[in-house]
N, C-alpha and C positions, 0 to 999 in steps of 0.2 A: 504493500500500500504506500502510495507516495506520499509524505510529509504535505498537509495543505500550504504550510510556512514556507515551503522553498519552491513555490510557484510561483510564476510573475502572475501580477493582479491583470484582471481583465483589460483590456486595453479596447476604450470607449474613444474611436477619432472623430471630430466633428469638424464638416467642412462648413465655413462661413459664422462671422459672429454679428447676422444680424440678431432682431427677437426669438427666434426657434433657437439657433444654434445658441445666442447665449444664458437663454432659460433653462437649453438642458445642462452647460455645461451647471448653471448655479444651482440645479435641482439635483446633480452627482456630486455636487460636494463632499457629503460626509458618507457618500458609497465606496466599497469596500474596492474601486475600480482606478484606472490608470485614467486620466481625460488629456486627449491632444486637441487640443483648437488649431484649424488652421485657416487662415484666413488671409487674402494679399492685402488687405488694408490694417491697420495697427489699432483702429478704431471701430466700435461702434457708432451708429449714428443712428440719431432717432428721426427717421424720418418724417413722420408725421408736421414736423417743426420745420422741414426744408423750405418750403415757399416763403416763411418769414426770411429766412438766411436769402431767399431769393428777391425781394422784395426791400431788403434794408432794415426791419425791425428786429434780428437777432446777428450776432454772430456764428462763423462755422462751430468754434470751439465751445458755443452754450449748449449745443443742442450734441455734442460727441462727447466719447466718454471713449481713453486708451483701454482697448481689451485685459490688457495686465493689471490695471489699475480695477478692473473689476473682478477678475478672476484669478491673478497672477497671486493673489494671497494664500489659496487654497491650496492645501498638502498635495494634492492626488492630481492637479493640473498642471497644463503649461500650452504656452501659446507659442505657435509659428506664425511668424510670417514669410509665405511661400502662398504658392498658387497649384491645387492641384489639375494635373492635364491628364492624367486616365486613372483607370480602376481593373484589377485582374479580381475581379470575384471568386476563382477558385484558388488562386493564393492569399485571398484578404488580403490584399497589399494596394496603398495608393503610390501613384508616381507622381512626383512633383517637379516643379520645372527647375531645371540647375542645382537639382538636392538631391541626396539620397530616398529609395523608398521608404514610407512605411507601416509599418504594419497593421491591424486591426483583427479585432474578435469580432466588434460590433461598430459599424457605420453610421455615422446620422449627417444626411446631408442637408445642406440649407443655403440654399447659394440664390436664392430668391431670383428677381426677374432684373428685365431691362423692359428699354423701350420696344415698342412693335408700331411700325409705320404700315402696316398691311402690303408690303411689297414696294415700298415707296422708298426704300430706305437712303434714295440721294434730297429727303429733303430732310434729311436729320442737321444737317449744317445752317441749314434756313429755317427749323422750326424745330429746338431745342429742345428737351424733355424733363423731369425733374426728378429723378433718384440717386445723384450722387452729390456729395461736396463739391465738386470741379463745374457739376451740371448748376446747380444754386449759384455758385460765383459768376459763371459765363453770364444765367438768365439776367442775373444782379446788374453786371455790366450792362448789357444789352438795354435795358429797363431805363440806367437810370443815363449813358449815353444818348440813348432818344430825347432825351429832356433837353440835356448840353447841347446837340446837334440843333435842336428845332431851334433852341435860343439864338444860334449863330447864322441860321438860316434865313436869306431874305427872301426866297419864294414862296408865295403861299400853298404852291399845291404839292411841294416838296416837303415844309412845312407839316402839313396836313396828314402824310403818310409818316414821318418822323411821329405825330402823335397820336397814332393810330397804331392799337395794340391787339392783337386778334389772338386769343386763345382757344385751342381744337381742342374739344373735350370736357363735357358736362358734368362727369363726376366729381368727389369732393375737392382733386387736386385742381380740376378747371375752377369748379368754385371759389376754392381758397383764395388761389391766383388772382382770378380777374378780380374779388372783391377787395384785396390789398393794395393791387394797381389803383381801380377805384380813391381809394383813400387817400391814394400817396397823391396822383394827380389832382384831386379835388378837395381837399383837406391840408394835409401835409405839406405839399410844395405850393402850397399855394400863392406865399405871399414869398417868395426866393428868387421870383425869375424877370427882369425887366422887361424885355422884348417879348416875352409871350405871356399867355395866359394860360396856363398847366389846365383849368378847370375846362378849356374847349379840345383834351384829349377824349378819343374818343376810346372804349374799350367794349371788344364783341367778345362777347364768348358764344361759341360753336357747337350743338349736340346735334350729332346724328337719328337720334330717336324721340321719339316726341316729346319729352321730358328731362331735364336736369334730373342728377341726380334717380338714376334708374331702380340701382335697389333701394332705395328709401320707397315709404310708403306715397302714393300719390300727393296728402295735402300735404305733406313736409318738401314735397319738389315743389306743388306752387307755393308755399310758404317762403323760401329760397329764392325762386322768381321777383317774387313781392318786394322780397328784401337786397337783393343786389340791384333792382331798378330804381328801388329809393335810392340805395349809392349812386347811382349814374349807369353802371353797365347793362348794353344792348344781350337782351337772352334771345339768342336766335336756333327754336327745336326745328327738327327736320331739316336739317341743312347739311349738305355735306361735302368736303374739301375733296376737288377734284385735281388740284394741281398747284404747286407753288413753285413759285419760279421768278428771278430777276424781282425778289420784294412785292409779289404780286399773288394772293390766295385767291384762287379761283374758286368758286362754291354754288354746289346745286341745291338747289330747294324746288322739289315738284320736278319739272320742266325748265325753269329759268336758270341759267348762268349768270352771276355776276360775280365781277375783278374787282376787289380789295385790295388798292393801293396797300402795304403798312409794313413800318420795316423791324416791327417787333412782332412773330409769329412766335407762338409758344405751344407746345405738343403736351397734350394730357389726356389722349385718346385711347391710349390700347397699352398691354405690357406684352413683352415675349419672355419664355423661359429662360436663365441660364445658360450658358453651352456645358453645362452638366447634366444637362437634361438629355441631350444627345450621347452623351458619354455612356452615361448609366442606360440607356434602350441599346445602345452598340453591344454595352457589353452583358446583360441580363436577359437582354428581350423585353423588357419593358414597354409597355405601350407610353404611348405619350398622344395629349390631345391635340388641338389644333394651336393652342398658345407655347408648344413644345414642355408643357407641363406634364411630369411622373404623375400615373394612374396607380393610385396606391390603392395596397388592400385596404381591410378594417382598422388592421391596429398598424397603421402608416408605414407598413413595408413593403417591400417593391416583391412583388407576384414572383414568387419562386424563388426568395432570396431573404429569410426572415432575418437575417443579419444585417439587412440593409434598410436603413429607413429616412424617409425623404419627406420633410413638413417644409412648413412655412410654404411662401409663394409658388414654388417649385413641386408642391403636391396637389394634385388632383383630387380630392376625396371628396365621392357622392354618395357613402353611405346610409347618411343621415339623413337628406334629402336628395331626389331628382338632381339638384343642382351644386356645383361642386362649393364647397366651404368659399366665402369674399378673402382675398389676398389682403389682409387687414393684421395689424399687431396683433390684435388679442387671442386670434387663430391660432399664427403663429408660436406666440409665449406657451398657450395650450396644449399646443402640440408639442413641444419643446418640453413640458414639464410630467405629459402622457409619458412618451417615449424615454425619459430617464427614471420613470417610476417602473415602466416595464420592466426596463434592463435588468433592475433592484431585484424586480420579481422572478426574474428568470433563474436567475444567480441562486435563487433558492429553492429554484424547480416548480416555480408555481407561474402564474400567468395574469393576465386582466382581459375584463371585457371590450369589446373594440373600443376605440375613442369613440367621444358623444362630445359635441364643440358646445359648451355652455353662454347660448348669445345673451352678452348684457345687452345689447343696445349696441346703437349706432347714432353719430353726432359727427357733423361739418360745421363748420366758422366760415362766415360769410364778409364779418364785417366787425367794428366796434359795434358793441352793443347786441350782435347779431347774428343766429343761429340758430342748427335745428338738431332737435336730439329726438330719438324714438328707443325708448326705451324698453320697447312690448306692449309693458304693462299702461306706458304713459308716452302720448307722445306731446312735444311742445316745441316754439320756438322765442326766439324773442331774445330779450336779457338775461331772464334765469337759464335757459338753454345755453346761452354763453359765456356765464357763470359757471354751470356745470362741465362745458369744456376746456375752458381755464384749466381747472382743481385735477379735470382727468389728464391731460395731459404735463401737470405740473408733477402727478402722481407717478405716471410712468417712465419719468427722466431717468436714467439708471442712476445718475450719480448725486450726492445732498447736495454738492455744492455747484451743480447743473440746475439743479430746482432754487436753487437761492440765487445765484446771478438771472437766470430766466425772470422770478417771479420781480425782483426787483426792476429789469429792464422792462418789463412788462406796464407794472406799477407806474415805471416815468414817463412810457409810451401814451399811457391810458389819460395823464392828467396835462402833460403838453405836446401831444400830437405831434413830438417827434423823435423819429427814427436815427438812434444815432451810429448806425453800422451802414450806412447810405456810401461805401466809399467803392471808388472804380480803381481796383487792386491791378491792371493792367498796364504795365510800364509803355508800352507802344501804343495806346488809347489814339494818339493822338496824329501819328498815321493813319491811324484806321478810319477816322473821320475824316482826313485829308482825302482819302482815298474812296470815300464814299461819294462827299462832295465833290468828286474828279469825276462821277462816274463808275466807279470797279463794279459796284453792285454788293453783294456780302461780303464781313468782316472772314478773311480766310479760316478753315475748321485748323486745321493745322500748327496754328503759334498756341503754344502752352498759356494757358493760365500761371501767371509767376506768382499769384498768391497761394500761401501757407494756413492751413489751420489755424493759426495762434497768432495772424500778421496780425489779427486788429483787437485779438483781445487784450 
């Protein structure tokens, strides 16, 4: 019989630390198991909080938290940073790029999504997206360059397209967006700029189906409607983007075509899988749906491979309903905190029933003042609706002292309507308006963002 004591501990690897990967790694804590996080970013980010960091009302570094600083305390963990590029299932082994393999008992992937242009993918340069820190700084530039440029501008219908901001995509991140633009031009910058008038920006938001906000229940999308048109922005359902090109959104509604001068387009229309999503079907068999999202079983492992399991964004689960679980945190952490309960349980030869997703509610920010929450049992909108997404999202910051610079930056935003992260981190800005005003047509995809995480904190 072999000594349990001279066995290496289970070794639990988990790729990605956004909310899944890093719920489960905090829910293995004080399990009896080895936890590798790997991840090519050094940070968590709490995305939910991105379009503020997009918009100028937070910083990168209020709303990220370094992965070690969360987890690196912990006896039984340790974090890489590296990027995994395949999977040998029948060795248990990951390959990472420019590192050695390594090993695994048990798998938990979480490498969430990116953008999805539906095949469109040359207007990602022209119509930017919003899941990463680099993506937040670019939109941020873009945003608040438009303002700078119109000010310097003497054409009016040049002018006109400089303050003209069209966002693709009705859900909560189109929402969030266009209502903070809203603010910034009509509120905020209002009294900053000589030569123009910021409040005759115009701001469109875009949904393809007849309604903002689609999973929300119907009167919480007109509620949302109600409340971003008091802001100023144009809600335009049934419309949809047939072509962007040289600063020009072309969009059909019914039968009718029209060109949308505007040289701030912003994408919050659709997400695609991972390229681990493709990895793991290459090497499992896996199915995958049409968002390149893992078809997972019950209890979130991949179909013939109970060693492997795959939450957050990147999993497909329609157990519980016809319809696969929303790409939303609370899924995520869910699942994140299932799957390190199982492991516990396996370890001792026992099991759990499949996952069951406990929906608190759902809630979008629209505006100051302004929002809609539905919470099942109570749906509402208004100020206490944006009360209670304060507190929620002040609640889910991983780190104390994330939720104490937030709440305070929050607090000075709410009483003098200004945003003090407004800064265009772009050392070549000034080319690039040169060269707009020349004619080139968009800022090239190609020159890096020279801003750092910490430049403005």
């Amino acid at each position: 019989m072999v000594d349990a004591s001279l066995q290496s501990p289970h070794q639990v690897v988990i790729v990605g630390g956004g909310f899944g990967g890093l719920y489960a790694a905090k829910a293995l804590r004080r399990a009896p198991v080895q936890v590798t996080l790997v991840d090519k970013r050094n940070f968590h980010l709490f995305q939910p909080l991105l379009y503020q960091v997009a918009t100028g009302a937070l910083s990168p570094a209020d709303i990220a938290s370094p992965i070690r600083a969360v987890i690196g305390s912990h006896k039984n963990a340790k974090v890489l940073l590296s990027e995994v590029v395949d999977i040998d299932p029948k060795q248990q082994k990951l390959m990472l790029r420019d590192e050695e393999d390594i090993n695994y008992d048990t798998l938990i992937v979480a490498t969430g999504v990116s953008h999805h242009y539906f095949g469109n993918d040359q207007w990602q340069g022209m119509a930017p997206g919003l899941k990463t820190v680099e993506d937040a700084l670019e939109i941020r530039r873009r945003i608040f360059t438009a303002f700078e440029a119109a000010e310097k501008e003497p054409d009016p219908e040049k002018r006109r397209a400089w303050l003209t901001f069209v966002i693709v995509g009705g859900g909560p991140t189109g929402v969030e967006l266009a209502g903070a633009i809203a603010e910034l031009a009509y509120k905020t910058l209002r009294d900053e700029f000589q030569s123009i008038n910021t409040a005759e920006a115009k701001v469109l938001l875009l949904e393809g189906m007849e309604r903002i906000l689609p999973p929300y229940p119907p009167e919480l999308s007109a509620e949302a409607e109600v409340s971003l048109g008091k802001l100023g922005v144009t809600v335009r359902t049934k419309t949809m983007v047939t072509d962007i090109v040289d600063n020009i959104v072309t969009v059909r509604q019914g039968e009718n075509l029209e060109k949308i001068p505007a040289r701030t387009i912003l994408w919050a229309a659709g997400v695609k899988a991972s390229a681990m999503g493709k990895v793991l079907a290459e090497r499992t068999g896996a199915k995958l749906d049409r968002a390149g999202r893992v078809i997972v079983e019950p209890d979130l492992s991949v179909p013939g491979h109970d060693k492997i399991f795959v939450i957050g964004d990147l999993a497909n689960f329609t157990h519980q309903n016809e319809r696969p679980l929303p790409g939303i945190a609370p899924v995520a952490m869910q699942e994140g905190e299932y799957v390190a309960k199982l492991i516990q349980k396996r370890l001792k030869g026992n099991s759990l029933p499949p996952f069951n997703y406990i929906d608190a509610g759902s809630l979008a920010v629209i505006g100051r003042n302004a929002a809609v929450v539905n919470l099942n049992f109570a749906r509402f909108s208004g100020f206490i609706a944006w009360l209670v997404w304060v507190f929620v999202h002040i609640y889910y910051l991983v780190e104390f002292d994330n939720k104490l610079v937030v709440m305070i930056q929050w607090a000075w935003n709410y009483f003098t309507r200004k945003s003090g992260a407004r800064l265009i981190t772009d050392t070549v800005l000034q080319q690039k308006i040169e060269a707009n005003h020349n004619g080139n047509g968009n800022v090239p995809v190609d020159i890096a963002i020279k801003s750092q995480l910490k430049v403005e904190a």
